[in-house]
C-alpha positions, 0 to 999 in steps of 0.5 A: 182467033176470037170474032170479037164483035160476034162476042160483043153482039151477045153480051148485048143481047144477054144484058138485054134479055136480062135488064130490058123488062119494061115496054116504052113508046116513043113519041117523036117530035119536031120544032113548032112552026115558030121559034116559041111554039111547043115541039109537034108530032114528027111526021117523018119519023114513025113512034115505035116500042122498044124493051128498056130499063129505068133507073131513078137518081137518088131521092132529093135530101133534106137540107143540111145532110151531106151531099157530093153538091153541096160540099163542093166550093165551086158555085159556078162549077154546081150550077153547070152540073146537068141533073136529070130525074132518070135513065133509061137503058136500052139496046137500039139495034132493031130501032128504025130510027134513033131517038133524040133529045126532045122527043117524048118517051112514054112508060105506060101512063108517064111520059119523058122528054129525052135530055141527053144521050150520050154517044159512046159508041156502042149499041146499048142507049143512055137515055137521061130523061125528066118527066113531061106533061106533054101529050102526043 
């Protein structure tokens, strides 16, 4: 009988031996004192480093080329389209904690804020991020 979440254990790791090669920090942030202020550092959840890997949306394209978003009739159906300038992949098993949207992950001097991570499920993190000029 095959121990499938043993087998599903090491494919993760051998995805992650393989494709986590860069070093991210997170920086873990809460909601300001009022509904208008900047998101602080969080004091209950400690930042932590983690093996990942990056990949970046296509570059953007000059007017009048063909594109999947700009063929489509539906305007309104566009504009709902979320769009994020990267994706970081990552295994979460030794996390301490999970990260979530709105917290700040940095790539040596870079620093992305978390717009989405979809819950599949499974231990190996979608993290769709966009640049950030903040600084924790």
């Amino acid at each position: 009988m095959v121990d499938w979440q043993s087998a599903r254990t090491a494919l993760d790791r051998a995805v992650a031996y393989t494709f986590d090669t860069e070093t991210f920090h997170t920086y873990p942030t809460a909601k300001g004192p009022s509904v208008n202020s900047n998101r602080v550092a969080d004091p209950d959840r400690a930042g932590f480093e983690f093996f990942g890997s990056i990949d970046f949306g296509p570059a953007a394209l000059t007017p009048g080329f063909s594109h999947p978003a700009t063929l489509m009739t539906d305007r309104d159906r566009v504009r709902e389209m979320p769009s994020y300038e990267a994706v970081i992949t990552a295994l979460s098993t030794d996390w301490p904690h999970p990260i979530r949207v709105d917290d700040i992950v940095g790539l040596g001097d870079t620093r992305y804020v978390v717009a989405a991570i979809p819950d599949d499920g499974g231990r190996r993190k979608a993290i769709f991020v966009n640049r950030t000029k903040a600084a924790l």
